[in-house]
PyMOL Python script that loads the backbone (N, CA, C, O; Angstrom):
from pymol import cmd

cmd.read_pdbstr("""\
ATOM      1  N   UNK A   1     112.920 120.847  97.355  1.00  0.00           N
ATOM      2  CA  UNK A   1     112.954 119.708  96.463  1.00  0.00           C
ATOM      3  C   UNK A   1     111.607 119.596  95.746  1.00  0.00           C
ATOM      4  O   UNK A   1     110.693 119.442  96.556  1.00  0.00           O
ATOM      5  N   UNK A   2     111.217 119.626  94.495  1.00  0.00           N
ATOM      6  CA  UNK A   2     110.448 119.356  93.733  1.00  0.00           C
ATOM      7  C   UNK A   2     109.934 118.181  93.488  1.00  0.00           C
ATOM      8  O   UNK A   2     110.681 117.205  93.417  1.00  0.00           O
ATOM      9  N   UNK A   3     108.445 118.047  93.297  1.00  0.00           N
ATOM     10  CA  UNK A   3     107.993 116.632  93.665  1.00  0.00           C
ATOM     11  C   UNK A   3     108.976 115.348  92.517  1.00  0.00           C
ATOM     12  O   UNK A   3     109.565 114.324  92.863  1.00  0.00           O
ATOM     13  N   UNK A   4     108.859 115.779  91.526  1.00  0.00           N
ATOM     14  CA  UNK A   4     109.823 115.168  90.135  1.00  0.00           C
ATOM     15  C   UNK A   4     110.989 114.741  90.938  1.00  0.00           C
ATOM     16  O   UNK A   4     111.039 113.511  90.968  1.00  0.00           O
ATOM     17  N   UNK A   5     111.593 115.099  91.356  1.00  0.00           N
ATOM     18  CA  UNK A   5     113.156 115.127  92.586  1.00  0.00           C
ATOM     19  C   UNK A   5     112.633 113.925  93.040  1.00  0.00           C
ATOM     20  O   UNK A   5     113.069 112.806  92.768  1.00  0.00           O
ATOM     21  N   UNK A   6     111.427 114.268  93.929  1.00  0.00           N
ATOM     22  CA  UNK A   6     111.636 113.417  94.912  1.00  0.00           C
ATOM     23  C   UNK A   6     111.428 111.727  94.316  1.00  0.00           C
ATOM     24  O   UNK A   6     112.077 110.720  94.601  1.00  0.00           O
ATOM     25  N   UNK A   7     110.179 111.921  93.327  1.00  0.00           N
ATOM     26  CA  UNK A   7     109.822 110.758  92.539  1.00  0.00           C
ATOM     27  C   UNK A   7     111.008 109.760  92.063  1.00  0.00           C
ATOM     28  O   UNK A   7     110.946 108.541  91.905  1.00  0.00           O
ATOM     29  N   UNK A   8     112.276 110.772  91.852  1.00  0.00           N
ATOM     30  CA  UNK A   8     113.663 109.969  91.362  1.00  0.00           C
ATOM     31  C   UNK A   8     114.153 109.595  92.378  1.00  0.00           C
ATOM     32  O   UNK A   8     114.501 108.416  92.310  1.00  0.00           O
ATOM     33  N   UNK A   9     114.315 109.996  93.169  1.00  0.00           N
ATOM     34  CA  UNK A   9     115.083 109.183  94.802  1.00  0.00           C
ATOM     35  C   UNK A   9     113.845 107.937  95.199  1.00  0.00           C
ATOM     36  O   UNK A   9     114.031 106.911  95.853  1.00  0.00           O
ATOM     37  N   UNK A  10     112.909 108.287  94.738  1.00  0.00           N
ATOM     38  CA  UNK A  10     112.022 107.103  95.760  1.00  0.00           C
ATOM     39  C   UNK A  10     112.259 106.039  94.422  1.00  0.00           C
ATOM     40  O   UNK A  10     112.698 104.991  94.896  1.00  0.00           O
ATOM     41  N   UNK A  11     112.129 105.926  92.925  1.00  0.00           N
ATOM     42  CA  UNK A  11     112.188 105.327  91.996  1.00  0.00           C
ATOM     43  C   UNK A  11     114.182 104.331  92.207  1.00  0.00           C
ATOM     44  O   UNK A  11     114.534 103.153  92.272  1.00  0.00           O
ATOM     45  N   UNK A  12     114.724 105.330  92.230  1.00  0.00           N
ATOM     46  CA  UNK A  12     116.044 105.030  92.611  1.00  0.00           C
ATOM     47  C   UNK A  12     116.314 103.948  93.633  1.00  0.00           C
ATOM     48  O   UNK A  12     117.121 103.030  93.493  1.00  0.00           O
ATOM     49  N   UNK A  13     115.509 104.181  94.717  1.00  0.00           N
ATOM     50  CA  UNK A  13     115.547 103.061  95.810  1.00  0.00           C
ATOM     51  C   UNK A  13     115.117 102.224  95.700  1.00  0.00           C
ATOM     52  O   UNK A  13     115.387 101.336  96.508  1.00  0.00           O
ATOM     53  N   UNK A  14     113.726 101.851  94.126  1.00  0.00           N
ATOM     54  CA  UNK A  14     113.352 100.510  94.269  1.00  0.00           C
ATOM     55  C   UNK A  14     114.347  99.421  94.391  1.00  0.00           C
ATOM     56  O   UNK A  14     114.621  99.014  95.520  1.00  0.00           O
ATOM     57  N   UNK A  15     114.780  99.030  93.601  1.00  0.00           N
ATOM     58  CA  UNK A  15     115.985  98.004  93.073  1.00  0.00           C
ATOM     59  C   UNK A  15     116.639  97.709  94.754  1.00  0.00           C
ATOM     60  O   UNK A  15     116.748  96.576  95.224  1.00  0.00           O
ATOM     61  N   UNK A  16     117.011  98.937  95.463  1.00  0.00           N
ATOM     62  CA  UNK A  16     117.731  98.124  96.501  1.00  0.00           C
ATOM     63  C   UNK A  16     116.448  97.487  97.426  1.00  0.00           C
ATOM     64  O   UNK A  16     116.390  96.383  97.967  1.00  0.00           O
ATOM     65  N   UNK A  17     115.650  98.357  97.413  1.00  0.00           N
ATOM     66  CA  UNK A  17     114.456  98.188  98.172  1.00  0.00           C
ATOM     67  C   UNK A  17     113.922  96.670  98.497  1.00  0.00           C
ATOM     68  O   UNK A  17     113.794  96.020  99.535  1.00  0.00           O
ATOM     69  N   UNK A  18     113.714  96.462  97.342  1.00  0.00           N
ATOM     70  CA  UNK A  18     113.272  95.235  96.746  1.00  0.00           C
ATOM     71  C   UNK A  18     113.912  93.904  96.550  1.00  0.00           C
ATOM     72  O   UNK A  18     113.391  92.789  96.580  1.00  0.00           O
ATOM     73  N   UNK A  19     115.425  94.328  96.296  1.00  0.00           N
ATOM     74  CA  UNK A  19     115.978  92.917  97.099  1.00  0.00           C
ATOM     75  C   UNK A  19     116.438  92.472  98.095  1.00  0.00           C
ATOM     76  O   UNK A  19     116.903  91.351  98.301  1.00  0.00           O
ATOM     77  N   UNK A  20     116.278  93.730  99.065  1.00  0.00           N
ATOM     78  CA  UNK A  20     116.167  93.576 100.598  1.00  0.00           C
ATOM     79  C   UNK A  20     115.055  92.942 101.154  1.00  0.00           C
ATOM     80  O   UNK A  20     115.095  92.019 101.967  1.00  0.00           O
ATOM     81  N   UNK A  21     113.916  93.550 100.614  1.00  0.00           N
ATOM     82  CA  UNK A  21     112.883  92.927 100.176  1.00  0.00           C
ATOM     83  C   UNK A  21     112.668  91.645 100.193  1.00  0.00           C
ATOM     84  O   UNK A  21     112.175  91.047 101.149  1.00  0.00           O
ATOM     85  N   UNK A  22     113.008  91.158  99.177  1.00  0.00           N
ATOM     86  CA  UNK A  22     113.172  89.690  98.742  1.00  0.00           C
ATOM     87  C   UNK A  22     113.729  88.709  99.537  1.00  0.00           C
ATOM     88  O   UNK A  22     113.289  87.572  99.707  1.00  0.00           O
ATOM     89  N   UNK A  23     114.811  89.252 100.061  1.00  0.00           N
ATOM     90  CA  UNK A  23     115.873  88.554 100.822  1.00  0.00           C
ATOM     91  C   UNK A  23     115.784  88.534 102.580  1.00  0.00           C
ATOM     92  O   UNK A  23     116.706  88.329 103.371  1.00  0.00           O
ATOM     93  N   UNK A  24     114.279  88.835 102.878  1.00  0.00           N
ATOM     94  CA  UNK A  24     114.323  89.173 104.121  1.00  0.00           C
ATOM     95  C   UNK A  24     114.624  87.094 105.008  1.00  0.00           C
ATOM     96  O   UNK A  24     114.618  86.099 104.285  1.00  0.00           O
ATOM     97  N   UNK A  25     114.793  87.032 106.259  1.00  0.00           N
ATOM     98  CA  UNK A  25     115.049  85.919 106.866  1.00  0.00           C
ATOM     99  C   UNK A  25     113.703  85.490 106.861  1.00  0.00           C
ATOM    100  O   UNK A  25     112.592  86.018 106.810  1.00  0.00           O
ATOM    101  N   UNK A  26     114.291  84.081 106.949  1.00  0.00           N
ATOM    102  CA  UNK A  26     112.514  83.084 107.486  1.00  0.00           C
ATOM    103  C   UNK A  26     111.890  83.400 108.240  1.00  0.00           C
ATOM    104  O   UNK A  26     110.680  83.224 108.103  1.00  0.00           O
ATOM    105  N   UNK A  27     112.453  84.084 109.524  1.00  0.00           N
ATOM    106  CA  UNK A  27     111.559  84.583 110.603  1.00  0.00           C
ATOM    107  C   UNK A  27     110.611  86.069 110.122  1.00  0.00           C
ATOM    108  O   UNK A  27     109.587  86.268 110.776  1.00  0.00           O
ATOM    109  N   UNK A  28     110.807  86.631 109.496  1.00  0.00           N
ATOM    110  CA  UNK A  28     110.476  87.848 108.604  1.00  0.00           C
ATOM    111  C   UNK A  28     109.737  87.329 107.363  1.00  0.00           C
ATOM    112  O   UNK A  28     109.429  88.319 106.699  1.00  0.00           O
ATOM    113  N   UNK A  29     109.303  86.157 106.738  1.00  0.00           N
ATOM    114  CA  UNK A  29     108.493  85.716 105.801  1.00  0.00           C
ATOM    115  C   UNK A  29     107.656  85.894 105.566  1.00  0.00           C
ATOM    116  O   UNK A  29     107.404  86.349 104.450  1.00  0.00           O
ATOM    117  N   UNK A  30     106.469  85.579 106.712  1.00  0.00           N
ATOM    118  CA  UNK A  30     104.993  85.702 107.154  1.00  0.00           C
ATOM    119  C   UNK A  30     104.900  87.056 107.375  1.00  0.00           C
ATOM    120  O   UNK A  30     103.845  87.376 106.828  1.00  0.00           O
ATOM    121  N   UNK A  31     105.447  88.127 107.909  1.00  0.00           N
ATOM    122  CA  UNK A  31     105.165  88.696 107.706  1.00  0.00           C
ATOM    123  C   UNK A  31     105.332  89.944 106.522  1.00  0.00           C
ATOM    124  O   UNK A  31     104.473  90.796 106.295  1.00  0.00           O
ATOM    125  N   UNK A  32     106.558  89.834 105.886  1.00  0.00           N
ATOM    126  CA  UNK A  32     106.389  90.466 104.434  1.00  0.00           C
ATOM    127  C   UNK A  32     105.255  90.255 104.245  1.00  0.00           C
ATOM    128  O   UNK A  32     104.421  91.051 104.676  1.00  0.00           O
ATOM    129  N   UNK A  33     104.840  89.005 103.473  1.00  0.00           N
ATOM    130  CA  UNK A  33     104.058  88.028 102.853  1.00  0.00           C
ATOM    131  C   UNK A  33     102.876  88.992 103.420  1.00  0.00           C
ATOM    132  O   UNK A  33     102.172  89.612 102.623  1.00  0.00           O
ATOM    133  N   UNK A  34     102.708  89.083 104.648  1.00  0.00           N
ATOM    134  CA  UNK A  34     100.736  89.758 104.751  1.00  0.00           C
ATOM    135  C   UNK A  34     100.878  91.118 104.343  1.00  0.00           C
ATOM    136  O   UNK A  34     100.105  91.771 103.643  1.00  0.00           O
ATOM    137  N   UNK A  35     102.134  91.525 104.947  1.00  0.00           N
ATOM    138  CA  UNK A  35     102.322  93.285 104.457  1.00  0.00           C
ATOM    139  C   UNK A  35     102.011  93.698 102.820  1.00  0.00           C
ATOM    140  O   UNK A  35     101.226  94.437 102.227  1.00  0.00           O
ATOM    141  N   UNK A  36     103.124  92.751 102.463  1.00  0.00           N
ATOM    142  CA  UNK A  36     102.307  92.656 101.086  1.00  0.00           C
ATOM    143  C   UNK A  36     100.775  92.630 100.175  1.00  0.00           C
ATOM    144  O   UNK A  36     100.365  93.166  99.146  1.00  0.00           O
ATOM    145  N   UNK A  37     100.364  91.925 100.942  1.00  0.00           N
ATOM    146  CA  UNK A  37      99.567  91.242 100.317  1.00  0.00           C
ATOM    147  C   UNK A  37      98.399  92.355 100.576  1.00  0.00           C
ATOM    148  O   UNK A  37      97.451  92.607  99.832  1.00  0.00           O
ATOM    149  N   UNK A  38      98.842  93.169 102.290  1.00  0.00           N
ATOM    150  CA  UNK A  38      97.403  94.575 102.501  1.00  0.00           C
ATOM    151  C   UNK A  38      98.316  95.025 101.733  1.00  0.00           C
ATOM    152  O   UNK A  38      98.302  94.256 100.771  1.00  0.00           O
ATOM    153  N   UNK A  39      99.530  96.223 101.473  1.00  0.00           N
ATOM    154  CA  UNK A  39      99.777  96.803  99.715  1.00  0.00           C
ATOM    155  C   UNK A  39      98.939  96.504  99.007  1.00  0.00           C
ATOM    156  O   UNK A  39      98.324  97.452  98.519  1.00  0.00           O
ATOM    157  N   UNK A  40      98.589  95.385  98.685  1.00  0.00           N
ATOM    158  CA  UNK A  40      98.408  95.284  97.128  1.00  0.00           C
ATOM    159  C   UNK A  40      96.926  95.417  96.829  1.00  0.00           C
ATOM    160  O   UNK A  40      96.257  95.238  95.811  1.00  0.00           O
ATOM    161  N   UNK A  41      96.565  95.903  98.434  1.00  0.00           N
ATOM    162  CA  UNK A  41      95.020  96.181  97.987  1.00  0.00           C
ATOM    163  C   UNK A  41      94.626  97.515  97.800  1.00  0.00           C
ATOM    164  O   UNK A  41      93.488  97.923  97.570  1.00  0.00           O
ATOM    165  N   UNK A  42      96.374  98.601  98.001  1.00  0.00           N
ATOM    166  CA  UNK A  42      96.103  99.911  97.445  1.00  0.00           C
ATOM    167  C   UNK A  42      96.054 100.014  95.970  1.00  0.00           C
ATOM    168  O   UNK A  42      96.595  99.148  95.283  1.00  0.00           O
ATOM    169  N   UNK A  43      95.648 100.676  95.622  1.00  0.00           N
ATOM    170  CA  UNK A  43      95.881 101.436  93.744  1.00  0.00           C
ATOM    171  C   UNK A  43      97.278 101.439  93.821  1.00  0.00           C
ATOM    172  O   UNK A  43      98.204 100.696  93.497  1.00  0.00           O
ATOM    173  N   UNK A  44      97.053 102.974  94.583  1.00  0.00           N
ATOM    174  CA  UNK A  44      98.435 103.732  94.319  1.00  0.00           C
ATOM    175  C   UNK A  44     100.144 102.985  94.295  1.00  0.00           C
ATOM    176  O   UNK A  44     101.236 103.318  93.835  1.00  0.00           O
ATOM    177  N   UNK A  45      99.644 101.924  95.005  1.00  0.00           N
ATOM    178  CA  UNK A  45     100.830 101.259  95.708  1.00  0.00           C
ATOM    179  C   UNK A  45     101.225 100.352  94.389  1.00  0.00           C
ATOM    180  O   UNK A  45     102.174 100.470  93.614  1.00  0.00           O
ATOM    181  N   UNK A  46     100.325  99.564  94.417  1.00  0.00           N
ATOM    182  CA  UNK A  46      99.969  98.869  93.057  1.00  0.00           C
ATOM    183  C   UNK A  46     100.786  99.252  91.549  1.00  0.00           C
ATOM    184  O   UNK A  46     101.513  98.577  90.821  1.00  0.00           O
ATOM    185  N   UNK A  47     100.168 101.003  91.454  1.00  0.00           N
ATOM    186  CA  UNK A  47     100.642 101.522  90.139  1.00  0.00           C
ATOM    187  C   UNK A  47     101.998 101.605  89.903  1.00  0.00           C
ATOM    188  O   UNK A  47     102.670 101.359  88.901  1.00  0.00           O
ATOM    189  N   UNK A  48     102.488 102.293  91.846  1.00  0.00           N
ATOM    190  CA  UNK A  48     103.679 102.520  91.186  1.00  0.00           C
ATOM    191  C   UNK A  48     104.675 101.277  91.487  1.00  0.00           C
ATOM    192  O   UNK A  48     105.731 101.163  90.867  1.00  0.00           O
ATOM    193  N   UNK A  49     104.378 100.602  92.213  1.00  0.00           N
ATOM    194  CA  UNK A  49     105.502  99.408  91.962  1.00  0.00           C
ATOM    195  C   UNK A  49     105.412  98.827  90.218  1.00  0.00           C
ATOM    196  O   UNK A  49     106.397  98.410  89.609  1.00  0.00           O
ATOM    197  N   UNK A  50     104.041  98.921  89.647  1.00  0.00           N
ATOM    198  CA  UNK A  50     104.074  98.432  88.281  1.00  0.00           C
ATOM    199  C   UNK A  50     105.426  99.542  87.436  1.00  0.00           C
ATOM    200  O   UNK A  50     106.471  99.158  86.912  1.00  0.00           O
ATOM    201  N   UNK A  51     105.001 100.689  87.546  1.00  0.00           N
ATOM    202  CA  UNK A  51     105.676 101.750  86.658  1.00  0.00           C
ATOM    203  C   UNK A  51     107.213 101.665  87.567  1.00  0.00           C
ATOM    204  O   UNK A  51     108.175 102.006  86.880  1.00  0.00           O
ATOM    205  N   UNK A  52     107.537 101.269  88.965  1.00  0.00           N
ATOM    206  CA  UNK A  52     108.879 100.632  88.800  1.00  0.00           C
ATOM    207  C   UNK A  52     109.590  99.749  88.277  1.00  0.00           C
ATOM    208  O   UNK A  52     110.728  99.814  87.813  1.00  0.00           O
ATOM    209  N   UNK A  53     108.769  98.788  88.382  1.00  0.00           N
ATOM    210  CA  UNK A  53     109.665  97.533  87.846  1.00  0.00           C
ATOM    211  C   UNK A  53     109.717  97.470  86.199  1.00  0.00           C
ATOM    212  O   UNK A  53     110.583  96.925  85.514  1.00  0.00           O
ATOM    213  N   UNK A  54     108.513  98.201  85.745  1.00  0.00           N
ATOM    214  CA  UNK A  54     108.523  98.197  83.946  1.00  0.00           C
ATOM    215  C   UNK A  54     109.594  98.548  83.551  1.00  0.00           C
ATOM    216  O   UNK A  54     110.128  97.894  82.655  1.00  0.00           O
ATOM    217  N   UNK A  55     110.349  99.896  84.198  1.00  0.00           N
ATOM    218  CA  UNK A  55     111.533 100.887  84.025  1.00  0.00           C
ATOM    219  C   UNK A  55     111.055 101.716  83.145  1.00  0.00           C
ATOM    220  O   UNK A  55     111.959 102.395  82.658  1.00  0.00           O
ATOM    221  N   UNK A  56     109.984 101.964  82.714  1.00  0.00           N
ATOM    222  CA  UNK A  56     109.072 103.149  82.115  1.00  0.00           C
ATOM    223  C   UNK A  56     109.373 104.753  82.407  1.00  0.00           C
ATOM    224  O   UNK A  56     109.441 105.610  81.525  1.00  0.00           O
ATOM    225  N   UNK A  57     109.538 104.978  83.811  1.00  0.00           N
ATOM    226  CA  UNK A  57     110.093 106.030  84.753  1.00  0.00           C
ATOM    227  C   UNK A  57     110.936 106.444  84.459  1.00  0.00           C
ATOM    228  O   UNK A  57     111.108 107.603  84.836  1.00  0.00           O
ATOM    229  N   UNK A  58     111.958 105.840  83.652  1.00  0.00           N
ATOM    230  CA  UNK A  58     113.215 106.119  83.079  1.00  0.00           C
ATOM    231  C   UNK A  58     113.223 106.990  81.636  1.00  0.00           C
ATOM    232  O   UNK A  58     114.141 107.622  81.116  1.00  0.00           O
ATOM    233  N   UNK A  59     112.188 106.827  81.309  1.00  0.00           N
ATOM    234  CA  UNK A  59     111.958 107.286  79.717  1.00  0.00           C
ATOM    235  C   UNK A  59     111.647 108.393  79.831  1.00  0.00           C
ATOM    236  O   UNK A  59     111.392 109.069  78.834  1.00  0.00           O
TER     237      UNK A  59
END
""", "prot")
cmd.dss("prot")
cmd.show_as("cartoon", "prot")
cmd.util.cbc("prot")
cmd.orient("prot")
């Protein structure tokens, strides 16, 4: 599998990803919420959730 390949399966999974994501239970809140929040102190993590959700990836 070629890295391009793989970039489309991981791009592909945002959308479900993410409103699983979203939708996790109250007991699961606090901690999204910190998981998140160390993410967002990567770059990388950072970039590509930006270049997911833009739908840029698609072009």
């Amino acid at each position: 599998m070629k890295t391009a390949d793989v970039d489309v399966l991981i791009v592909g999974a945002w959308p479900t990803g993410l409103t699983r994501l979203a939708t996790v239970g109250r007991g699961f809140r606090p901690l999204r919420n910190s998981l998140l929040k160390l993410l967002a102190c990567v770059p990388a993590f950072r970039r590509e959730l930006a270049w997911g959700l833009s739908g840029l990836v698609y072009r």
